[in-house]
N, C-alpha and C positions, 0 to 999 in steps of 0.2 A: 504494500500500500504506500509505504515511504517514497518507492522510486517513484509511482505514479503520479503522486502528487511532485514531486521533482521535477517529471518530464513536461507536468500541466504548467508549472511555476517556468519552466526556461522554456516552453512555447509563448504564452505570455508575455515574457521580456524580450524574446525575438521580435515578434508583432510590435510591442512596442516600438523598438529599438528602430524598425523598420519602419513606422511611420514617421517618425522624428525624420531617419534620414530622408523620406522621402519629399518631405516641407524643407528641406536644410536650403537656406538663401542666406550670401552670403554681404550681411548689411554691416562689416566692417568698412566691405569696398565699398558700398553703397553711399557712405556717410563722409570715405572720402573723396570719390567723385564728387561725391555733392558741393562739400566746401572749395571746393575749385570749379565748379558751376556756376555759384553766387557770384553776384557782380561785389564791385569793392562796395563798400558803403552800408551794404545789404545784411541782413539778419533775420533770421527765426522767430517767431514767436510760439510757434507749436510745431511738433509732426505728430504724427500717426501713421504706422505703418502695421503690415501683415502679410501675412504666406498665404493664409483661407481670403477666398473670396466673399466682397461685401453682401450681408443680406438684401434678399429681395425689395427690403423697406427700408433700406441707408439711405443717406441725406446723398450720397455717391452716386449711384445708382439711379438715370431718369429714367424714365420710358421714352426719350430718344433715343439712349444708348445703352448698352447688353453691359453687365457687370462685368469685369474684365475677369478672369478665370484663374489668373494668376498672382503673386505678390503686388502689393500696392503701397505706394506712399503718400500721404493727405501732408502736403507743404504749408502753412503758412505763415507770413511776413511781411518786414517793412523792406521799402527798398527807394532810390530817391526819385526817378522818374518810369514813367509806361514805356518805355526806351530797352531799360535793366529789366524791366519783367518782361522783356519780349526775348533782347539776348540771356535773358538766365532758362528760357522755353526751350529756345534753340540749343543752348547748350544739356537740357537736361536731358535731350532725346536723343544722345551724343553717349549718354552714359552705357556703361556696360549691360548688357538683356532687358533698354528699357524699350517699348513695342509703341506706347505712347503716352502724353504727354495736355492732361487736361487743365486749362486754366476755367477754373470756379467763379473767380471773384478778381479784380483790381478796381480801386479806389483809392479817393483820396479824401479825408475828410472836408464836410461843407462849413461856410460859416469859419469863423472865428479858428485860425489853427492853435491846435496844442503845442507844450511842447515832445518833444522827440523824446523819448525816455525807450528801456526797453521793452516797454508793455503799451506803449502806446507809439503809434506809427506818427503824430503829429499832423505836419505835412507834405511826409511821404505818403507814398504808394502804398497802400496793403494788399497782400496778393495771397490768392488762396488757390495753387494747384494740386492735381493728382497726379501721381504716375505710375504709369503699371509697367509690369515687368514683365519678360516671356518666362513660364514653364521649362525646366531643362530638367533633365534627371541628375541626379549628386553626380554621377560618376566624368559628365561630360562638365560640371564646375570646375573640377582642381585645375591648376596652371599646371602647364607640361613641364619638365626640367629637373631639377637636381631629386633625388628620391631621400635626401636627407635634407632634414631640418636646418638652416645655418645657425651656428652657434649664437650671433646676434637675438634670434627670435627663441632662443633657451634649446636651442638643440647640442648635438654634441659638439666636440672641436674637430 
């Protein structure tokens, strides 16, 4: 009975294990294509990102357009002119498995501006895009090339 319950516990953690890899996207590069995307001047005030695809009922997702099927990033930010949010578009689509490349929202506040802080855009631009990713399997992710770790990133010498 011991083993069976053994064999149940490490099919289990295979599936597991197996789902994990199968969502595995790699948003270290994601984050620094990004910062080299951004125009100068330009900054964050939110992301939201994901591997599952948005709900049928997400504020993402209209009925002009099919939820994208793959990873996605919700950008948004200040930035100083509609100029910067058009070359930071261009360059997002630029980035590594991105498929496309939705702008939500640019504005600027009306009336009286504020000032510039980093929670309030003042009067910059505030810009709110998507971006989706393509679907690849884990195995066609990794970079070609050395099969040992460099010692710089804690691998051996």
């Amino acid at each position: 009975k011991s083993f069976t319950n053994f064999a149940q516990i490490k099919q289990t953690r295979l599936a597991s294990v197996s789902t994990i890899a199968e969502t595995r996207f790699d948003w270290e590069r994601m984050m620094r294509e990004l910062s080299r995307a951004m125009p100068a001047g330009s900054w964050l005030q939110a992301s939201d990102a994901s591997v599952a695809a948005p709900a049928s009922g997400s504020e993402t997702a209209t009925a002009a357009t099919a939820a994208p099927a793959g990873p996605t990033a919700t950008l948004t930010g200040c930035t100083p002119n509609q100029a910067d949010v058009a070359r930071m578009m261009v360059r997002l689509r630029q980035m590594h498995r991105v498929t496309d490349v939705v702008l939500n929202q640019s504005s600027t506040e009306t009336g009286e501006p504020e000032e510039v802080t980093a929670d309030s855009c003042g009067s910059y631009y505030q810009f709110d895009v998507t971006v989706s990713f393509a679907v690849l399997q884990p195995e066609t992710e990794a970079p070609r090339g050395e099969t040992r770790v460099p010692a710089s990133l804690g691998g051996g010498s």
